[in-house]
TIVO-2410 file (N, C-alpha, C; in nm, 3 decimals):
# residues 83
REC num residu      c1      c2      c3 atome chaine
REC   1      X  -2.445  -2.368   0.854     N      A
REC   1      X  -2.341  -2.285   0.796    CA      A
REC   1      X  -2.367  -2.267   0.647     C      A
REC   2      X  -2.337  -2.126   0.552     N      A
REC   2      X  -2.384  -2.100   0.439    CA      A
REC   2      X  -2.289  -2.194   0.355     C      A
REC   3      X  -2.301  -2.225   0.283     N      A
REC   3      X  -2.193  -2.259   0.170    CA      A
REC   3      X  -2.067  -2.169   0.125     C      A
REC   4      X  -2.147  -2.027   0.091     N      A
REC   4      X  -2.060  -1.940   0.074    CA      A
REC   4      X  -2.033  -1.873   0.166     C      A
REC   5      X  -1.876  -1.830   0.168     N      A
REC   5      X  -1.832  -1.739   0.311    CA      A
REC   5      X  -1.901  -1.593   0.250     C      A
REC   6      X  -1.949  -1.510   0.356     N      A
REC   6      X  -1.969  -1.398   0.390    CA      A
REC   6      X  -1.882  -1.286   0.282     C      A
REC   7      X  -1.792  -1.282   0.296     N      A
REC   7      X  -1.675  -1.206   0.218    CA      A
REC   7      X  -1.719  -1.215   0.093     C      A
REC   8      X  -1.781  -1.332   0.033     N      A
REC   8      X  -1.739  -1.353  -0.090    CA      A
REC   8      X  -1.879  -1.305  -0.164     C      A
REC   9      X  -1.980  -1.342  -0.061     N      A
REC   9      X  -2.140  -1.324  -0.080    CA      A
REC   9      X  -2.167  -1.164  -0.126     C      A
REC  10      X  -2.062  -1.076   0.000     N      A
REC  10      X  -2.042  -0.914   0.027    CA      A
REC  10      X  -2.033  -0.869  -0.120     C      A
REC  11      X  -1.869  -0.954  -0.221     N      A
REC  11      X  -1.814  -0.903  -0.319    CA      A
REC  11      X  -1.945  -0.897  -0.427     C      A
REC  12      X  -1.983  -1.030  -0.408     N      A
REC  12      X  -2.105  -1.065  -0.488    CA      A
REC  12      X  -2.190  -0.922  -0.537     C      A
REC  13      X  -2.255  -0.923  -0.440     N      A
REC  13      X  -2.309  -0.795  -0.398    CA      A
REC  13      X  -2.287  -0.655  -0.497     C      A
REC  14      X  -2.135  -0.613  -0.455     N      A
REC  14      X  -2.113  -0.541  -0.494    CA      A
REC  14      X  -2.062  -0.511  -0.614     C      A
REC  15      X  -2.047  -0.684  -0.661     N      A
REC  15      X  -2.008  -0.684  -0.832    CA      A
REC  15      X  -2.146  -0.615  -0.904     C      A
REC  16      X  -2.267  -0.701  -0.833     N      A
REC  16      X  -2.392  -0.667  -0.875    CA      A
REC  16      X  -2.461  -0.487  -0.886     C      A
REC  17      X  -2.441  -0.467  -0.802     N      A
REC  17      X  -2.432  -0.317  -0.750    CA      A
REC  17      X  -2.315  -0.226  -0.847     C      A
REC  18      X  -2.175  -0.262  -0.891     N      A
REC  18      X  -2.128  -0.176  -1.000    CA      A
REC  18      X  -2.212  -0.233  -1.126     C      A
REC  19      X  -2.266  -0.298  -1.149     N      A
REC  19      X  -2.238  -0.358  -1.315    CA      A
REC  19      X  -2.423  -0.260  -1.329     C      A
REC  20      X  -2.481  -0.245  -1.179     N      A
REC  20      X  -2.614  -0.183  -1.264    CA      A
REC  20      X  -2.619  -0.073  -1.366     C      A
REC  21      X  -2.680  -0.015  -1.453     N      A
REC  21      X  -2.668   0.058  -1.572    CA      A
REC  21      X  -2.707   0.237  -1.478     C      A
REC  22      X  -2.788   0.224  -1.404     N      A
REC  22      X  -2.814   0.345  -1.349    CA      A
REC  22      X  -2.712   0.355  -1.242     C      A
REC  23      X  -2.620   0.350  -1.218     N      A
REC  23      X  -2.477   0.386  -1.112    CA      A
REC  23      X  -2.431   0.462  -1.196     C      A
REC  24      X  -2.411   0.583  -1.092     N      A
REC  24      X  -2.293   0.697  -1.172    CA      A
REC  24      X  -2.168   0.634  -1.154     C      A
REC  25      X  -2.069   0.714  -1.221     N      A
REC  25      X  -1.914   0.622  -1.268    CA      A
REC  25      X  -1.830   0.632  -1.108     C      A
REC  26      X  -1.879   0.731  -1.040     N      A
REC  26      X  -1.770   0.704  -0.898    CA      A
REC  26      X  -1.827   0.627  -0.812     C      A
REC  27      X  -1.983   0.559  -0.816     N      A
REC  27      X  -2.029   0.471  -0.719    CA      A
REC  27      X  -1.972   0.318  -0.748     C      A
REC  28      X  -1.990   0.329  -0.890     N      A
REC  28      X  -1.962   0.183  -0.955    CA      A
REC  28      X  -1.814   0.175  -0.956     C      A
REC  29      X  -1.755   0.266  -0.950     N      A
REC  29      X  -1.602   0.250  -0.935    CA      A
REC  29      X  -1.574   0.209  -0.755     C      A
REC  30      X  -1.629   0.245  -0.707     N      A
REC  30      X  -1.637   0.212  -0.516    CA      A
REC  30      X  -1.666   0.100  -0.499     C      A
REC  31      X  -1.802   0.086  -0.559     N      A
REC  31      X  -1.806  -0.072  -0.559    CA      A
REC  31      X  -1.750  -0.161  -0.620     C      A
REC  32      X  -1.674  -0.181  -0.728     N      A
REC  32      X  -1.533  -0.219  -0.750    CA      A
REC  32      X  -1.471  -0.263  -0.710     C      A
REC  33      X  -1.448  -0.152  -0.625     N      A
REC  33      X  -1.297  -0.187  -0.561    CA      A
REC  33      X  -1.331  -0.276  -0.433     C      A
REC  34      X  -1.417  -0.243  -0.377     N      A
REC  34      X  -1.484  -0.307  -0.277    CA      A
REC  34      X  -1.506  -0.473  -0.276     C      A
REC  35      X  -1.516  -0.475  -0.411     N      A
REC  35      X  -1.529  -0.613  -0.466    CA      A
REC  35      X  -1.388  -0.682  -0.495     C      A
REC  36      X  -1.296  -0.621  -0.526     N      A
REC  36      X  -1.179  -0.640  -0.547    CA      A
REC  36      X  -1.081  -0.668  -0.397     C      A
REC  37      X  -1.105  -0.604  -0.310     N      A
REC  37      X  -1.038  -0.570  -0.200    CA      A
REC  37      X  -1.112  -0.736  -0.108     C      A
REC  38      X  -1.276  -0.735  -0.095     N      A
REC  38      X  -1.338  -0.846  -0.026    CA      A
REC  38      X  -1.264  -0.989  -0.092     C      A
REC  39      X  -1.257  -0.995  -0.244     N      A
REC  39      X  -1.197  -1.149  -0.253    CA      A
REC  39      X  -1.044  -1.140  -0.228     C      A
REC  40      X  -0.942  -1.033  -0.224     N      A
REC  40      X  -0.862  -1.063  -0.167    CA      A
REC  40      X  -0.832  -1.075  -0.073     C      A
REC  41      X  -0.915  -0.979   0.037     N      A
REC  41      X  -0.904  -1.051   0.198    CA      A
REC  41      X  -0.944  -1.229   0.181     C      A
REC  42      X  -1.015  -1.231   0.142     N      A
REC  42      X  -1.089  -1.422   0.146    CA      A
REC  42      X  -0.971  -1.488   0.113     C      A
REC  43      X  -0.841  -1.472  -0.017     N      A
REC  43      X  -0.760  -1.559  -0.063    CA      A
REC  43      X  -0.661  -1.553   0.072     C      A
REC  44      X  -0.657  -1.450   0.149     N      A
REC  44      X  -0.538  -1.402   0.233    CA      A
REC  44      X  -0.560  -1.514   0.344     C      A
REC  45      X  -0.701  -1.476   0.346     N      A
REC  45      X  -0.751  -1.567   0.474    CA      A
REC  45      X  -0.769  -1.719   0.463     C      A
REC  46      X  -0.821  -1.734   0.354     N      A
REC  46      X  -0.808  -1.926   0.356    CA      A
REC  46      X  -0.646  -1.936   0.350     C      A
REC  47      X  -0.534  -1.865   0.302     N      A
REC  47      X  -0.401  -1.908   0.310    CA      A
REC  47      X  -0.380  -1.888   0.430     C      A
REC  48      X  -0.386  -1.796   0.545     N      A
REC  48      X  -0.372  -1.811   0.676    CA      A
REC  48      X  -0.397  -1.943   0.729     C      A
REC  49      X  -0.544  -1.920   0.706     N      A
REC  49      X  -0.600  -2.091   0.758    CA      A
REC  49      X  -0.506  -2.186   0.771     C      A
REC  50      X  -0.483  -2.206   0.613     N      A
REC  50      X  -0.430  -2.294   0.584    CA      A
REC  50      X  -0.276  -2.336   0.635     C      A
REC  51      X  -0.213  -2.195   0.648     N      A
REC  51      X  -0.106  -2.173   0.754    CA      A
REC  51      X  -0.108  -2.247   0.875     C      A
REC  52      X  -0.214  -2.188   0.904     N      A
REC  52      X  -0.229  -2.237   1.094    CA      A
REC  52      X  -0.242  -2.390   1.129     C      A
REC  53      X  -0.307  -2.464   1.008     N      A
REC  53      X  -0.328  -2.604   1.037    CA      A
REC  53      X  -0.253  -2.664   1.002     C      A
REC  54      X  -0.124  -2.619   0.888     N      A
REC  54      X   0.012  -2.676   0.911    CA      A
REC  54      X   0.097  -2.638   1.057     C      A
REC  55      X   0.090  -2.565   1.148     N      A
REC  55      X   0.100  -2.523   1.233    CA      A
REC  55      X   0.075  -2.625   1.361     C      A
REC  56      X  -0.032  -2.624   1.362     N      A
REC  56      X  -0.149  -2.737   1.445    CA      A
REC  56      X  -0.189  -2.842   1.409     C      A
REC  57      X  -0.125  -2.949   1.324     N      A
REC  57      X  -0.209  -3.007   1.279    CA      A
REC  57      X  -0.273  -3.133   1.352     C      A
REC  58      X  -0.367  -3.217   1.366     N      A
REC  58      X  -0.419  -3.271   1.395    CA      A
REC  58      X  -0.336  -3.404   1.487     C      A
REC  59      X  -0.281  -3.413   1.378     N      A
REC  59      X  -0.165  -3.540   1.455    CA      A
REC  59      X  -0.097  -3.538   1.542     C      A
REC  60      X  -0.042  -3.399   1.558     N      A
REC  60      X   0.078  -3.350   1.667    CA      A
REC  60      X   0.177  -3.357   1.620     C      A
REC  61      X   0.209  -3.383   1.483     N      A
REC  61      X   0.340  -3.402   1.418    CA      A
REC  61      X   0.339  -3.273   1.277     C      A
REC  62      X   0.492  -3.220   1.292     N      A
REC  62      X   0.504  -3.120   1.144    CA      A
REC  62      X   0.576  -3.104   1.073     C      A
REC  63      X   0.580  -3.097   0.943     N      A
REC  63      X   0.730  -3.059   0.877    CA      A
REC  63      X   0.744  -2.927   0.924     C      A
REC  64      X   0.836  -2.857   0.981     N      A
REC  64      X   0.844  -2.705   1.051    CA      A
REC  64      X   0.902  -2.615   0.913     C      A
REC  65      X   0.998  -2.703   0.809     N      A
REC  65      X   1.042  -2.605   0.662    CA      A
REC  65      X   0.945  -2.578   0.650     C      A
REC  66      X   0.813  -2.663   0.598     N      A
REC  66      X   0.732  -2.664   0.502    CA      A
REC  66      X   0.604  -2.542   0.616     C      A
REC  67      X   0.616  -2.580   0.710     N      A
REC  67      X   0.472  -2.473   0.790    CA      A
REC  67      X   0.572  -2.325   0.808     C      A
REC  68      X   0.701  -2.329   0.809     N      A
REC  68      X   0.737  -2.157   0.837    CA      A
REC  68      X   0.733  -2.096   0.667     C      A
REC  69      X   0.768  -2.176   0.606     N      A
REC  69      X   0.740  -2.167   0.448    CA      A
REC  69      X   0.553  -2.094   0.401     C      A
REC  70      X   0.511  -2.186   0.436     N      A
REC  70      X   0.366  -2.156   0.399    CA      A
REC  70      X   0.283  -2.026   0.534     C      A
REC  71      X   0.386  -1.973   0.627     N      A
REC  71      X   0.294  -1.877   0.691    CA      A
REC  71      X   0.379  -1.755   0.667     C      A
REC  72      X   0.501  -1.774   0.629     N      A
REC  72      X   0.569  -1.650   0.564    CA      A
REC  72      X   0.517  -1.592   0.413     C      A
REC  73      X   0.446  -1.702   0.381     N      A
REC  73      X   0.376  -1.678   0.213    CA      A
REC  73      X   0.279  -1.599   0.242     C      A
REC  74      X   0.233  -1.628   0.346     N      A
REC  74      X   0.035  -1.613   0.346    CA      A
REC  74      X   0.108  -1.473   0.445     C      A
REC  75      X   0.187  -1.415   0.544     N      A
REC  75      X   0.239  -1.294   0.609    CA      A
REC  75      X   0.270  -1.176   0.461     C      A
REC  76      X   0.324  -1.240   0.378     N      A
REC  76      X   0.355  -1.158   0.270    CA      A
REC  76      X   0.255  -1.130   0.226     C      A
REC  77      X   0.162  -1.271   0.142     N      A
REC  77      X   0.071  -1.190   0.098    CA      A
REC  77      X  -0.021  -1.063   0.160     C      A
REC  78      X  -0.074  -1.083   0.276     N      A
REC  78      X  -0.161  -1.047   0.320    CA      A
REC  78      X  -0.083  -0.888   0.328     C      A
REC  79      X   0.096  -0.860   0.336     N      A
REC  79      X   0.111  -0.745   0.418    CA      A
REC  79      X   0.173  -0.685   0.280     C      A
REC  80      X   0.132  -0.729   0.161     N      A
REC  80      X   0.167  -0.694   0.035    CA      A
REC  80      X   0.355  -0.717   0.027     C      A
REC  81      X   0.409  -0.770   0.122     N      A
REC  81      X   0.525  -0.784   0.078    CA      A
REC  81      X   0.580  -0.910   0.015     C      A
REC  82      X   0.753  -0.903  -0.026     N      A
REC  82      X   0.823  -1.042  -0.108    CA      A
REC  82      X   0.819  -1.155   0.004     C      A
REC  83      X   0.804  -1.241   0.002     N      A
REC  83      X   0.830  -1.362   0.054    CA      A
REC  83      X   0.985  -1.393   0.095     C      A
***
């Protein structure tokens, strides 16, 4: 398994790809955003994660405040709405 997730490798990428000097201003603006959009799916998604294994967790035991708390955070974020 890589170290770095995929998503983040992608943004990488495309940070690299706007910042070159020969990109006209609407490619480097695409790739941008592209870069912008990939690390926020990644934050959305390790908070899901992180959701789900308060959810599941290992023990069989949960605080249920604290896991409907933390998957209504990570539902908001992800669907741009308030918590």
């Amino acid at each position: 398994m890589s170290a770095q997730p995929e998503a983040l490798r992608l943004a990488d990428w495309h940070k690299a790809m706007a910042d070159e000097p020969n990109r006209n201003e609407a490619k480097r603006d695409k790739h941008r955003r592209t870069e912008i959009e990939l690390r926020r799916l990644h934050e959305v998604n390790v908070e899901l994660v992180e959701a789900l294994k308060l959810i599941v967790p290992p023990s069989g035991k949960y605080d249920e405040i604290v896991w409907i708390a933390k998957a209504r955070a990570a539902i908001a974020k992800a669907t741009g709405e308030q918590p």
